[in-house]
NULUMVEX-993066 format. One record per residue: residue in one letter; x, y, z of N, C-alpha, C in turn. Coordinates in steps of 0.1 Angstrom, whole numbers, plus 5000, padded with zeros to 4 digits. Layout:
N
AXYZXYZXYZ...
This chain:
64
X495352054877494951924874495851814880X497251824880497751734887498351744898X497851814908497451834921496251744922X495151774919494051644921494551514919X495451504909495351344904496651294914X497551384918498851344930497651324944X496551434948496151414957495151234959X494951214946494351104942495250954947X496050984939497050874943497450874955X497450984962497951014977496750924984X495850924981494750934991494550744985X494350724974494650564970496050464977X496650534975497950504986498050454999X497250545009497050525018496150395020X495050425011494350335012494950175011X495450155004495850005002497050035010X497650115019498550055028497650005039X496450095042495650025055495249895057X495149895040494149735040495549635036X496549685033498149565036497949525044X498149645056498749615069497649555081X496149555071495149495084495149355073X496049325063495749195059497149115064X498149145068499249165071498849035087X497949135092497349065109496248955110X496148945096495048835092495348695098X494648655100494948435107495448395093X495348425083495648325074497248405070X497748495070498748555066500048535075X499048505094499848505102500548315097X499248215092499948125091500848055083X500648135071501548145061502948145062X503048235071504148335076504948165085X504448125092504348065098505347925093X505047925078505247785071505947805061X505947925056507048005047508248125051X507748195064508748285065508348435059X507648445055507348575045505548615047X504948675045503448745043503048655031X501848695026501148645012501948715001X501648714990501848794977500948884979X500048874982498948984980499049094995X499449035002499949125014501049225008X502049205002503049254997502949344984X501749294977501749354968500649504972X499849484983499749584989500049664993X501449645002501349745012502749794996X503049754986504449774985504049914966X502749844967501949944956501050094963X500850044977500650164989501650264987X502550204984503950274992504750354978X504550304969504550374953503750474953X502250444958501350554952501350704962X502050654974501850744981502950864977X504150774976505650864967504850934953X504450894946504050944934502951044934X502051024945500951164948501651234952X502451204964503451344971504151384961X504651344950505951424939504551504929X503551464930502451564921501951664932X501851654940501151744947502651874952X503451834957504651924959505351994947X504751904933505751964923505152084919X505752194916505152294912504252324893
């Protein structure tokens, strides 16, 4: 069972890093960046909750 639910996260993980990093390339994120120096919040909160979920599938699915 928590093999499925690491593989779950793993696979949600990924997911919202794709859609960070194609929101990342966005016109509006590029102009943001532009006038503040940094991405959106929601760019960030993307790729940086991607990047949790992907650690925390891989530690279910490797763990014995």
């Amino acid at each position: 069972m928590k093999k499925a639910i690491g593989a779950a996260c793993l696979a949600g993980g990924i997911a919202l890093l794709i859609f960070g990093f194609q929101s990342k390339d966005s016109f509006k994120d590029k102009a943001n960046e532009v006038f503040t120096g940094s991405p959106t919040d929601k760019t960030m909160w993307m790729i940086g909750g991607g990047v949790a979920l992907c650690v925390a599938g891989a530690v279910l699915v490797m763990k014995k």
